[in-house]
N, C-alpha and C positions, 0 to 999 in steps of 0.2 A: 504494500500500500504506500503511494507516494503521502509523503512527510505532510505535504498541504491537505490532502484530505484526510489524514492521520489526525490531525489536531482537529478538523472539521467535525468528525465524528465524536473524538473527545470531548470536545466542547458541549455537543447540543446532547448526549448520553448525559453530561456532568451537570448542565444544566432542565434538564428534566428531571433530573434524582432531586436538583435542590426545588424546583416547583410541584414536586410528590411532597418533599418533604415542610414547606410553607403552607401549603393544603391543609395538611392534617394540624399542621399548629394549630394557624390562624380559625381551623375550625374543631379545634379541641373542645368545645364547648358538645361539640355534636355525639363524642365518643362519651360524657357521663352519662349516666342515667336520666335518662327526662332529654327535655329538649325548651331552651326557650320560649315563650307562648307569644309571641308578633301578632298584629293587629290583625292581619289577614290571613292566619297560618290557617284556620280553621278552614276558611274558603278555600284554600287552593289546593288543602287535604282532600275536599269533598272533591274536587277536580280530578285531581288524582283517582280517588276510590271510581269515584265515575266511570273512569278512561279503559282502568282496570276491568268492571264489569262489564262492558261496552266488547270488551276484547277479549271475553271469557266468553261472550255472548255469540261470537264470530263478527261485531258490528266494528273494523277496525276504524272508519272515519265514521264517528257520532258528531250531529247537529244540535241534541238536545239530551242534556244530562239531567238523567231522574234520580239521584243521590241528592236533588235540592228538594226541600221544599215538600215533605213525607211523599214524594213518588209523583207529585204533580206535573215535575218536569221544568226544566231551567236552560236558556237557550244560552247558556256562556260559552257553549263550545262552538258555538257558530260565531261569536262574536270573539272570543279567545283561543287562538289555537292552542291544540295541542300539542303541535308539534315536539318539542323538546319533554313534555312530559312523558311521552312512549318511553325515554329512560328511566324514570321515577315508575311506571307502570309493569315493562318487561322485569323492575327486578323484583319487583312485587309478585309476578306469576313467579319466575324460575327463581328464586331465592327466596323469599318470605313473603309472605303474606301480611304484615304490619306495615298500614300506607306510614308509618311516622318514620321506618326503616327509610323506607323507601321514597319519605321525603328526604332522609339525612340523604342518603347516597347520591341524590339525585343535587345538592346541594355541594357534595365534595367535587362531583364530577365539573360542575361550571363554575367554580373557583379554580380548579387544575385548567377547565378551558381558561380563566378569565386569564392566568399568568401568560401561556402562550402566547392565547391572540395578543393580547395589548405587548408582547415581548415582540412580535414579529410585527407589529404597525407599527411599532417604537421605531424597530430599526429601519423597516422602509423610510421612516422621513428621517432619522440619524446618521442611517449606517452604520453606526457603532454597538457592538456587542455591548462596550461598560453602561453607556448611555441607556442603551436600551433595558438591560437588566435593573437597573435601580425605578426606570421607568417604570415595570413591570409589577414591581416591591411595591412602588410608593401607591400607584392606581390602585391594585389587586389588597390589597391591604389598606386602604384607604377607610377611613372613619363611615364617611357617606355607604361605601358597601357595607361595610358591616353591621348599620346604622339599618339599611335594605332590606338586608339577609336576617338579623335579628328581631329588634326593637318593632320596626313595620312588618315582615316578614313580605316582604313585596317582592315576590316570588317570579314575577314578570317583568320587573325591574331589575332582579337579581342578576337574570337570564341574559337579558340587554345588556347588561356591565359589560358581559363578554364579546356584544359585538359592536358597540360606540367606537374602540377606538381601528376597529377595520374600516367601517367606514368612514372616517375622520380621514385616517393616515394616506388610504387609497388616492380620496379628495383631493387632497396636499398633495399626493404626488405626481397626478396629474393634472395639478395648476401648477405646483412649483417647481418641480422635476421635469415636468415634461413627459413623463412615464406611464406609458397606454395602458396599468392596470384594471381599466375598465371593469372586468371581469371580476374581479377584488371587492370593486363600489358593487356591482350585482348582488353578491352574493352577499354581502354584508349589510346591506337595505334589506334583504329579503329575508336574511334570517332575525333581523327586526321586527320586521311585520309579523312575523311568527312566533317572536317572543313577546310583544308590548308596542301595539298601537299608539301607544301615547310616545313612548320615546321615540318613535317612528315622526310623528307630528312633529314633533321638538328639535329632531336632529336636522328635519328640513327647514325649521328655520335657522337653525347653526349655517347650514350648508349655502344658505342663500346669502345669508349675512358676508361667509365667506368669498362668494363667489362675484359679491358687490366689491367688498373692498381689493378685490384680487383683480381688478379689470387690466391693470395693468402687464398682467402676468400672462393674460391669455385672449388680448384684443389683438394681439398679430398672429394667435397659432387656435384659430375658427377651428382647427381639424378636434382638435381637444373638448372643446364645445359641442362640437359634433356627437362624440363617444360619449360625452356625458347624458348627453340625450337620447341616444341608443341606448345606456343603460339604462334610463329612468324605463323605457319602452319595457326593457326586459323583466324589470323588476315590476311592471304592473299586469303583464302578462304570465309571466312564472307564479304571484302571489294571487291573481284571480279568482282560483278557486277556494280561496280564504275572504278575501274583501269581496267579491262579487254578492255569494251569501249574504254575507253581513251588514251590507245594501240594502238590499234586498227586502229583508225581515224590518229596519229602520224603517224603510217605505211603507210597508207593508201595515204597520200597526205605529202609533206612538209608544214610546218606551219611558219608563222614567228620567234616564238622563237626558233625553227631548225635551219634556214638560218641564219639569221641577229639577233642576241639579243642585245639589247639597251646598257643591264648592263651588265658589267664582274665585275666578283670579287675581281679581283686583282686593280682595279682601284678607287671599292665605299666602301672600309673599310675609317670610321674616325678616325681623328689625334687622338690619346691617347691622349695629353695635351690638345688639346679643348674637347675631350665630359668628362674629368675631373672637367676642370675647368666650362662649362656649368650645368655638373652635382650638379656643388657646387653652382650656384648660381640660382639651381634648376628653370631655362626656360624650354620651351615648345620648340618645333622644330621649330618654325617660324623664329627663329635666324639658320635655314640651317644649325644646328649642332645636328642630333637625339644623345640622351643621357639616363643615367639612372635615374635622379635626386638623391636630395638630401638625401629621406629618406632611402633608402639601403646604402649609401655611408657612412653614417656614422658610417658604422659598427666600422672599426678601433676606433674609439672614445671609442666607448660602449664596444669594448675588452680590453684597457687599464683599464678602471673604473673596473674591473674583480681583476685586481689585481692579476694574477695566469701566473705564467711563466713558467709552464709546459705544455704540449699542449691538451689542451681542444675538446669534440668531437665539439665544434662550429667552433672551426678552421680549420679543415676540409672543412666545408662549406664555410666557407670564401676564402679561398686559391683557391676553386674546382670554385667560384664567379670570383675573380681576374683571374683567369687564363682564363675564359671563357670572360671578359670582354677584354683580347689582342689580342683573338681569332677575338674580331668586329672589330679592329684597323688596320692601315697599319703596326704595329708592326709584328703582323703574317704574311708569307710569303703565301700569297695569289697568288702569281702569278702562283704557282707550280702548284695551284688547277684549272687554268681557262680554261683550256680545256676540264677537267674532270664534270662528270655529277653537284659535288657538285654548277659550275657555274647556275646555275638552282634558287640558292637561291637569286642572284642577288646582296643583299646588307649584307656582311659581321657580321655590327649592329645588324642584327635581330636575332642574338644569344644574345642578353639582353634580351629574354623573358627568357631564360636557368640561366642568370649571378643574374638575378633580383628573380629567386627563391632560389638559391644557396645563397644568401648574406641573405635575408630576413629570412631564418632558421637559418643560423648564428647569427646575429643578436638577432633574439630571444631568443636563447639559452642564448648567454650574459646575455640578460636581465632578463632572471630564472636563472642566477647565481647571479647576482644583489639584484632580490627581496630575494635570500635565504640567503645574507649577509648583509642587511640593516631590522634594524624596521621601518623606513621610508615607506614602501611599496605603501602609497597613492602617495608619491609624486612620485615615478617611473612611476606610474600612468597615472600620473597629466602629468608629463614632456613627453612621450610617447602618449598622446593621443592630447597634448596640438601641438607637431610638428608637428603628421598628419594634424590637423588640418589647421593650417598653411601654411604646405607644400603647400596642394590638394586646399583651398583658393587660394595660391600664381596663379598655374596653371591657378584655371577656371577664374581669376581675368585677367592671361593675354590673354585668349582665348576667353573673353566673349564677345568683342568689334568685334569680326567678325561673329555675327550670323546675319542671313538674315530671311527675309521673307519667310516661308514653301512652298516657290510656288510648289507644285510637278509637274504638268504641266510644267513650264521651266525646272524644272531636265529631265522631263523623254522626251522633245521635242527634246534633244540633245545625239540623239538615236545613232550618230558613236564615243560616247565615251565610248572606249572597250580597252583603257588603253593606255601609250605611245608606248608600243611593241609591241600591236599587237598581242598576243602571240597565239593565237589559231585560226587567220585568214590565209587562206593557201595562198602564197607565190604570186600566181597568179594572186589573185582580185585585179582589177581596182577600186581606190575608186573615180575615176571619173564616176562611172556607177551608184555609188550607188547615186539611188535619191528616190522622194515621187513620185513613177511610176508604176503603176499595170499593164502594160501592158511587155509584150513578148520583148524580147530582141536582134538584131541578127539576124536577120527571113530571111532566103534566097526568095528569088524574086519568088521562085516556091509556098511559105508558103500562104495559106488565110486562116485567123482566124474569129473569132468574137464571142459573148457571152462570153469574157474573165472576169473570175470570181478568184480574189484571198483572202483568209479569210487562216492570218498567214501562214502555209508554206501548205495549201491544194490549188491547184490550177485544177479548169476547163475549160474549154474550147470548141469550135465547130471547125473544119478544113473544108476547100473543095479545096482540091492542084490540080493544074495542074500539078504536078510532086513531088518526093519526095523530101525532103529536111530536114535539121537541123532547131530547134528553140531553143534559149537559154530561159529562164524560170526566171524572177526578182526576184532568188533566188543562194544565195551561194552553191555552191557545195559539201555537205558532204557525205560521205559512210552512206546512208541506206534509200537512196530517192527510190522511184521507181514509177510507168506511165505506166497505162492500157488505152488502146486504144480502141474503140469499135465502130465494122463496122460491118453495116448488122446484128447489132443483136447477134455477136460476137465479146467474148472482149478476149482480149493479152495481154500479160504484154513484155513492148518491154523496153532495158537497159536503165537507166540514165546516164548520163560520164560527168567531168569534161572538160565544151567547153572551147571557148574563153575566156578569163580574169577567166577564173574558176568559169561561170556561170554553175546551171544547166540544161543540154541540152540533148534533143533527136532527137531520127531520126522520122521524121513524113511521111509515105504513102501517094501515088497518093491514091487520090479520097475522099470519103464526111464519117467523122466520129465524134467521140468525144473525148477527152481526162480528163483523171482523174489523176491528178499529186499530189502524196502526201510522206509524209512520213511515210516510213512504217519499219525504224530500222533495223538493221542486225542481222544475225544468233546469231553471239558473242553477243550479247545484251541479245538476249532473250536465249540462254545457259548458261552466268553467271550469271543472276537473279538465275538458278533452283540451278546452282552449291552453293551460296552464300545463298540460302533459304536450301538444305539440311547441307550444314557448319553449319547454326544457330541449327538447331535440334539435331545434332551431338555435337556441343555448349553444348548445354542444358542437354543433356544427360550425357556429360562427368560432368559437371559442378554436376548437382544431384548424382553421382555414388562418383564422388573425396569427394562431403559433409557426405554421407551415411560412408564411409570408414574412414574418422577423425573422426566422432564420433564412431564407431568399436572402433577404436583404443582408443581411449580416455578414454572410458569405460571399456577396456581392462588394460588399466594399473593404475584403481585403485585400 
């Protein structure tokens, strides 16, 4: 093996052992007994268990999970992928059966991703291995995730950590470098969408902001512009059969976060002087002040120790960090935006997962101007490795005195927690109806039933009406139910609608038959799967032709 790919191998072997081995620190909290209880763990348990039943069921892409809501039925999986939780689920089948297991694991695994990705978007815009590794440390270990993954348990957010800084760095590097990643920015928008709609929202305004102040960079190379827009192309055609749905259903009915939303934006930005000062005395959020902590914050420090009063490319990052960090604040003039779609993101703050990768390159930059002006280089080291240490201590030290008992049973018994807003339950439903009740709902006086049979959202049933009439069904009403009837030996498929409280309901026939009420998905569902499966081939194909063609080229000019 020649010497240059010798140390190649070395390297990225040596640095995987040390990103196995940060994992498991920084999520030591996961390996006691119990597991922290976060705002939203309970809900995205219920998701999980869902996903799990759904694919025990043989139903592998579910639109509507009946783990909410005692079996009524909850359409978050149309509106939330699943994608990324098939690994919290598969190890739930082949491994245990405990969704709290199998939230941990699922939790170690996109911490291990988050170190990666943001190590290898480091160095696309660095180049530097040291750079990039402290960059990896400071993001991956950042207060704000832990903050995420703990205290909130924002599980969609968590997910997203891992892919913010692929597509940031791609960005950058075809505005600043000049470098056709295209393919990079695809795949990192779209495993966005798949993990968190909202930071999906958020990063496009990052990207835009970017791409304003960068005119200079890329008003004489249109070609770059070009592929930016051929990516956006891909990325709404490859994620289709995720937002298409989820259109769809919006249209379809009004939903909570339509009508009534909990949070506006102009209202839930925090004080700049507290999540400064919180930041500095690097807490967790249980002080009701989300923050970025300590070890991003002290960039300023680590750019004085530089000793350089011309302006450095760290600064950059730093400036592009602060300026994103007033963006989360009441400072920014939020109220302008709270009629507008961006109110959708809810809480202002959650642009420090943006602020926390911005400062964290900064930063390390510093700290490669550091190590290249000291022979000291262990102790920059020592003192770098020694804060993290400390910091991420400090955290789980104050967060560890609230783990509980694993019960997953009491998580998952507390089936109508599907969040404070509501947001994907249509405007209609009584949550006085919802209860632990298999039977029929509503039944006009002409209705006789019996053999009422429900397993998740398939429902059966026997009839013998003296007259026709409505029955409402002890399920929520979403676009793509439907109910065959069968009399005489002959079956019909007669409508489903949106009845009373926004049950769903049908019209049932005089005389003696059976019914078959299930879900059977809409058109749009099953035509953006085809549209979103020929994008991926068309994917593939561009992707192979654009690789064939640099290397022409390459070859060509030497």
């Amino acid at each position: 093996m020649k010497p240059g790919l010798k140390s190649f191998w070395i390297w990225n072997i040596a640095l995987l052992f040390v990103f196995v081995v940060l994992s498991i620190f920084s999520n030591s909290l996961l390996f006691e007994r119990g597991i922290p209880l976060g705002a939203d763990q309970g809900f995205h348990m219920l998701r999980i268990q869902g996903l799990t039943d759904n694919i025990k069921s043989g139903n592998w892409y579910p639109y509507i999970n009946t783990r909410y809501l005692e079996g009524f039925g909850y359409a978050v999986d149309t509106f939330y992928s699943n994608t990324f939780l098939y690994i919290a689920s598969l190890f739930q089948i082949f491994v245990t059966d405990n969704v709290v297991k199998a939230y941990k694991f699922l939790l170690l695994v996109m911490t291990f991703l988050t170190f990666v990705l943001s190590y290898l978007s480091a160095k696309g815009i660095s180049q530097s291995r040291i750079i990039s590794l402290f960059a990896s440390i400071m993001y991956t270990l950042s207060s704000y995730h832990f903050i995420d993954t703990y205290n909130r348990a924002a599980l969609g957010e968590t997910i997203a950590f891992a892919f913010v800084p692929v597509v940031l760095a791609s960005f950058y590097m075809m505005i600043y470098r000049q470098k056709n990643v295209w393919y990079w920015l695809v795949l990192g928008m779209c495993a966005l969408i798949l993990s968190h709609v909202v930071s999906t929202l958020m990063i496009s305004t990052v990207l835009f902001a970017l791409f304003i102040v960068s005119f200079q960079k890329w008003k004489n190379n249109l070609n770059i512009v070009l592929w930016i827009a051929i990516s956006a192309c891909f990325v709404v055609g490859l994620t289709l059969f995720m937002t298409l749905p989820m259109f769809e259903q919006m249209k379809a009915q009004p939903l909570f976060s339509q009508w009534a939303p909990v949070f506006n934006v102009p209202d839930t930005g925090v004080n700049l002087g507290d999540m400064i000062i919180h930041s500095l005395n690097n807490e967790d959020a249980r002080s009701g002040v989300v923050n970025i902590g300590l070890l991003v914050l002290i960039t300023p420090i680590v750019r004085l120790l530089v000793f350089e009063k011309k302006i450095i490319p760290g600064d950059y990052f730093t400036i592009g960090g602060f300026i994103t960090l007033v963006v989360c604040s009441k400072v920014f003039p939020w109220m302008l935006f709270g009629s507008t779609p961006l109110n959708a993101i809810q809480f202002p703050w959650r642009y420090m997962v943006f602020a926390t990768f911005f400062l964290a390159i900064g930063s390390s930059m510093y700290l490669n101007e550091i190590l290249k002006r000291t022979e000291k280089k262990w102790l920059v080291y020592v003192l770098f490795f020694t804060t993290v240490f400390i910091t991420n201590m400090s955290l789980m030290y104050q967060t560890s005195y609230e783990v509980r008992e694993p019960n997953a049973d009491a998580i998952l018994s507390n089936t109508a927690n599907i969040g404070i807003g509501k947001e994907y339950l249509p405007t209609g439903v009584r949550m006085s109806d919802i209860a632990p009740d298999s039977r029929a709902l509503y039944v006009n006086e002409n209705i006789h039933y019996d053999n009422f049979n429900k397993d998740g959202n398939h429902i059966t049933f026997h009839f013998n009406n003296t007259s026709n009439g409505e029955i409402a069904m002890p399920i929520i009403y979403y676009k793509g139910y439907e109910a065959q009837i069968t009399e005489n030996g002959k079956t019909t498929k007669v409508p489903v609608y949106a009845g009373m409280t926004n049950l769903a309901t049908m019209e049932l026939p005089q005389g003696t038959g059976s019914v078959n009420f299930y879900y059977a998905g809409t058109s749009i569902q099953k035509i953006s799967k085809y549209i979103s499966g020929v994008s991926f081939i068309v994917f593939i194909i561009v992707v192979v032709f654009d690789r064939i063609a640099r290397k022409k080229r390459a070859l060509a000019s030497k």
